[in-house]
matplotlib code that plots the C-alpha trace (Angstrom):
import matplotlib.pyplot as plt

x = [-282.4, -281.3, -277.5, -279.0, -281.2, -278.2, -276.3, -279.1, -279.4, -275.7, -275.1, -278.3, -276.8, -273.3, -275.1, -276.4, -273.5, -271.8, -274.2, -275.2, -272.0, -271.9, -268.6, -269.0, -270.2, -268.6, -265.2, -264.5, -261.8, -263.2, -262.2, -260.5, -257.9, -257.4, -254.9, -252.4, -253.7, -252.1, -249.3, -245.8, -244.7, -248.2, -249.2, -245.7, -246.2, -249.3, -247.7, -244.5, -246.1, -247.8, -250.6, -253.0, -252.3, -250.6, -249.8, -248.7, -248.9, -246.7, -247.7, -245.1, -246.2, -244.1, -244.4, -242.9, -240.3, -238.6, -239.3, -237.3, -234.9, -235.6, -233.1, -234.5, -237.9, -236.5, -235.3, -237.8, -239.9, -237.3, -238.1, -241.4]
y = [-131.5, -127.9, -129.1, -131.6, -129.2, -127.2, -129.8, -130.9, -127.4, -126.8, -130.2, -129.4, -125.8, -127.2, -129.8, -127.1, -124.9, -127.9, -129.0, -125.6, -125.0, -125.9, -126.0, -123.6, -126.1, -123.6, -125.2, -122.8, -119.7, -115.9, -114.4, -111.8, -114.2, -116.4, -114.1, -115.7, -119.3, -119.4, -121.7, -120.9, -117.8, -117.3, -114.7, -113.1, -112.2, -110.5, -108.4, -107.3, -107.0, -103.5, -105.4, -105.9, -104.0, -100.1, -99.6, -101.0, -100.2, -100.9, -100.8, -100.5, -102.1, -102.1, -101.8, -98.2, -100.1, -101.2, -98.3, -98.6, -95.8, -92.9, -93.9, -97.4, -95.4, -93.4, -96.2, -98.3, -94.7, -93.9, -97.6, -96.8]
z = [166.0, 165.0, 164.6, 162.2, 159.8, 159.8, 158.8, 156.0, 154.9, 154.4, 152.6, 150.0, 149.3, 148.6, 145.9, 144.5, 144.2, 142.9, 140.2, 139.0, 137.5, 133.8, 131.1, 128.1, 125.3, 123.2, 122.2, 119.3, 119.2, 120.1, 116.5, 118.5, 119.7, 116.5, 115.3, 117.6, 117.1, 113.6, 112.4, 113.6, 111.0, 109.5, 112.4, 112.4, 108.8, 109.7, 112.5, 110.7, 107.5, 107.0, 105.2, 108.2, 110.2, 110.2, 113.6, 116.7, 120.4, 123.2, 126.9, 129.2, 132.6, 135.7, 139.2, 141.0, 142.5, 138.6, 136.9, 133.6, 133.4, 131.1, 128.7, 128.3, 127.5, 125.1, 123.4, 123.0, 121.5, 119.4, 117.5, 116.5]

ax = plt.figure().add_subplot(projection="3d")
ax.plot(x, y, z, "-o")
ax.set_aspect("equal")
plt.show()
């Protein structure tokens, strides 16, 4: 009789896991990422034009083991 409230129990939590869940009804863009949505050449403009923007970051990520050698890193300063 336990084994089956257990079971009961269990099978009632899962449904409600399962059905609690919802999809975003939101279907539009974040305006923080529409920049990149634009037709093919539109949003290059915009990055290598100085009109929107001034400046430009890069990050360099890499794992200890493929550190880029300081020369690469010196390169890729001296471009900007």
């Amino acid at each position: 009789m336990v084994c089956l409230i257990k079971k009961f129990a269990f099978i009632i939590l899962l449904t409600l896991i399962t059905f609690s869940c919802k999809e975003d009804q939101d279907n539009q863009i974040p305006q923080g990422r529409a920049e990149n949505r634009k037709a093919l050449g539109s949003s290059a403009e915009d990055l290598l034009s100085d009109d929107s923007y001034r400046s430009m970051t890069v990050e360099m990520v890499y794992s200890p083991a493929y550190r880029p050698t300081q020369q690469t890193l010196d390169a890729i300063h001296d471009l900007y």
